[in-house]
C-alpha positions in Angstrom: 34.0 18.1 -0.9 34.0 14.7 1.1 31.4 13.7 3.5 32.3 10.9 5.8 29.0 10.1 8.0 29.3 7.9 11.7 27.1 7.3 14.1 24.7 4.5 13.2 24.9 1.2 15.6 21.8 -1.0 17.0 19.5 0.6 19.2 16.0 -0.7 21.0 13.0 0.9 19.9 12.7 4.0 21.9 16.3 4.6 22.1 18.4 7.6 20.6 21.7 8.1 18.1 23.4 11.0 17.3 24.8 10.9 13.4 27.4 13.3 12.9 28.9 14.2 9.0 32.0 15.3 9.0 32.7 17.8 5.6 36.1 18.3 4.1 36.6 21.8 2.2 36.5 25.6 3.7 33.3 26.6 2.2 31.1 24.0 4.3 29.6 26.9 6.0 28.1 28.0 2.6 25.8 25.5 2.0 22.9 24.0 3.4 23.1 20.5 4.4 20.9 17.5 4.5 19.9 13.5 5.5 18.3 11.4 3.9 17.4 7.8 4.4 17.2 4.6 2.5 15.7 1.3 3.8 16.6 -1.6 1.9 13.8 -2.2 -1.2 12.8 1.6 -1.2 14.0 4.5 -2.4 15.9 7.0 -0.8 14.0 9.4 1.2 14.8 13.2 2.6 14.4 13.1 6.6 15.7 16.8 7.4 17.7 20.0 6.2 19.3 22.9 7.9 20.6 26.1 6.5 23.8 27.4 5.9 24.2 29.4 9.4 21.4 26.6 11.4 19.2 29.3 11.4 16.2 27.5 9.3 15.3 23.6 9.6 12.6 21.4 8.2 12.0 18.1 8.5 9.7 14.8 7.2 6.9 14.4 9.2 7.4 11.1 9.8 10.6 12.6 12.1 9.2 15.8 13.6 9.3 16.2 17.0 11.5 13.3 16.9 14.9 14.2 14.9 16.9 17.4 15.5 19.1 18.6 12.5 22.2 20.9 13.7 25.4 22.4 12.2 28.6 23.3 13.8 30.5 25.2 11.2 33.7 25.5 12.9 34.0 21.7 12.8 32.6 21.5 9.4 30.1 19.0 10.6 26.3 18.5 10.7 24.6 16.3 13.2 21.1 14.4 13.3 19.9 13.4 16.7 17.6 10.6 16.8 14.9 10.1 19.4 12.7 8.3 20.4 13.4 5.6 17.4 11.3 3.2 16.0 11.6 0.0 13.8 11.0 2.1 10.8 13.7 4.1 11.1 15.9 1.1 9.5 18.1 2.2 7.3 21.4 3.6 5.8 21.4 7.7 6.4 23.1 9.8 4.3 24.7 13.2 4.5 24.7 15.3 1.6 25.9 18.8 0.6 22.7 20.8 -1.2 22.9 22.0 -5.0 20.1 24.4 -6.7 16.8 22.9 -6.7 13.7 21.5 -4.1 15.7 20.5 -0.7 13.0 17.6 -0.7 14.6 16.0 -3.7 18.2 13.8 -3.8 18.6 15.4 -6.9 19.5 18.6 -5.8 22.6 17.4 -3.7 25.6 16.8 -5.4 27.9 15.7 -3.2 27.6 12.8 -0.6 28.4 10.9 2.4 28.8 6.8 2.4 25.6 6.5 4.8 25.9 5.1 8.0 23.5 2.1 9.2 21.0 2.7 11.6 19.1 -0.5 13.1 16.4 -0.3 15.4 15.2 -3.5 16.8 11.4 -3.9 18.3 
């Protein structure tokens, strides 16, 4: 599986992106699908997750209300609408294919995206 993420750019505080990961292989529509962020000096962190048919979601509370995760599994591609941004949303996001284990964790996603840079300036 290959995950090629797009979407990041500079935004003003307040504003809104849409990331989209775009998934190679037929059996995207089997797994559950996630982001994750990094900011540079910290560690990467989950920011939201969607099941394999969209019908289940959770999210970091520090996006809720704010970040919508969606799947379109004809297009083998998951999305991340962002709004409503703020300067702490700085950072590369990820896309990343889920494996066995907590969806909280990066260890239990094997496969990933290259991240996509998301600046939001103040």
């Amino acid at each position: 599986v290959q995950l090629q993420a797009s979407g990041g750019g500079l935004v003003q505080a307040g504003g809104s992106l849409r990331l989209s990961c775009a998934a190679s292989g037929r059996t995207f529509s089997s797994y559950v699908m996630g982001w994750f962020r990094q900011a540079p000096g910290k560690e990467r962190e989950f920011v939201a997750v969607i099941s394999w048919s969209g019908g289940s979601t959770y999210y970091a509370d520090s996006v809720k209300g704010r970040f919508t995760i969606s799947r379109d599994n004809a297009k083998n591609t998951v999305y991340l609408q962002m709004n409503s941004l703020k300067p702490e949303d700085t950072a590369v996001y990820y896309c990343a294919q889920k494996s066995p284990g907590s969806y909280y964790y990066p260890q239990s996603y094997d496969h990933w995206g290259q991240g996509t840079l998301v600046t939001v300036s103040s």
